[in-house]
C-alpha positions as CSV (number, residue, x, y, z in Angstrom):
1,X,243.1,102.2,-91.6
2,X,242.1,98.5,-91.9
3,X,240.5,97.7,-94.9
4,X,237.0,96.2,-94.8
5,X,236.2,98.0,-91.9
6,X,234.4,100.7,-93.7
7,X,232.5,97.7,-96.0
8,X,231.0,95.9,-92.3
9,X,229.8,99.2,-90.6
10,X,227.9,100.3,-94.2
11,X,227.0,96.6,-94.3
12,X,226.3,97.0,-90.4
13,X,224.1,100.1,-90.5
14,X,221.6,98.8,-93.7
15,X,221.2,95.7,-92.0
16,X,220.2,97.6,-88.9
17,X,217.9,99.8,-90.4
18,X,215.9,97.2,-92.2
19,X,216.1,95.4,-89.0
20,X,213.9,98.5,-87.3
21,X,211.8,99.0,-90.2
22,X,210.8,95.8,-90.6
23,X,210.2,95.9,-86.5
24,X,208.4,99.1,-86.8
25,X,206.5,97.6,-90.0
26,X,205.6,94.6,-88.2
27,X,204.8,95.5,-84.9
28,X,203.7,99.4,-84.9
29,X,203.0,99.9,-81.2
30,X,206.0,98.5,-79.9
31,X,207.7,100.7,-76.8
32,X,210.7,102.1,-76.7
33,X,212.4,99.7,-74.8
34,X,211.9,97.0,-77.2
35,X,212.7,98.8,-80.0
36,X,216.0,99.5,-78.7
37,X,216.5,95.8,-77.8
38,X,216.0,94.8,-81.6
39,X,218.2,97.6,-82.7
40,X,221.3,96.5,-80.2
41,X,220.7,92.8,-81.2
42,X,220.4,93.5,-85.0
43,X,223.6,95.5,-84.4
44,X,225.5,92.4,-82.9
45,X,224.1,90.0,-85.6
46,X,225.0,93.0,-88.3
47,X,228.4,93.4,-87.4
48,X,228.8,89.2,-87.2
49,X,227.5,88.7,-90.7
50,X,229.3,92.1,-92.0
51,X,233.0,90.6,-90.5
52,X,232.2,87.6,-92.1
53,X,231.3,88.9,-95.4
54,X,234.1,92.4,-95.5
55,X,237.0,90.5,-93.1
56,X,239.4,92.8,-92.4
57,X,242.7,93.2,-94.0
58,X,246.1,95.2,-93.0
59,X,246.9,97.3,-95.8
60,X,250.2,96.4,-97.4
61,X,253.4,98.7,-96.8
62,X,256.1,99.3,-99.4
């Protein structure tokens, strides 16, 4: 298994739940739709901040 992948999706999945919290918080009667839309694109910018931040490394073989 690459390491660092494990560190972007936990990274990945906070990020996306704050993301729809804050949405939620913020803007109560949203519908679904839109909801969706800010989880997909909080997804993308998750997993673009999370690679940069946990870059994956090939584990070393003796």
């Amino acid at each position: 298994m690459k390491r660092g992948s494990i560190g972007m999706a936990i990274f990945t999945g906070v990020f996306v739940g704050i993301m729809v919290f804050i949405s939620t918080y913020l803007v109560p009667e949203a519908s679904s739709i839109t909801s969706i839309v800010i989880a997909v694109l909080a997804a993308f910018i998750g997993g673009l901040i999370g690679n940069k931040l946990f870059p994956r490394r090939e584990e070393q073989t003796r």
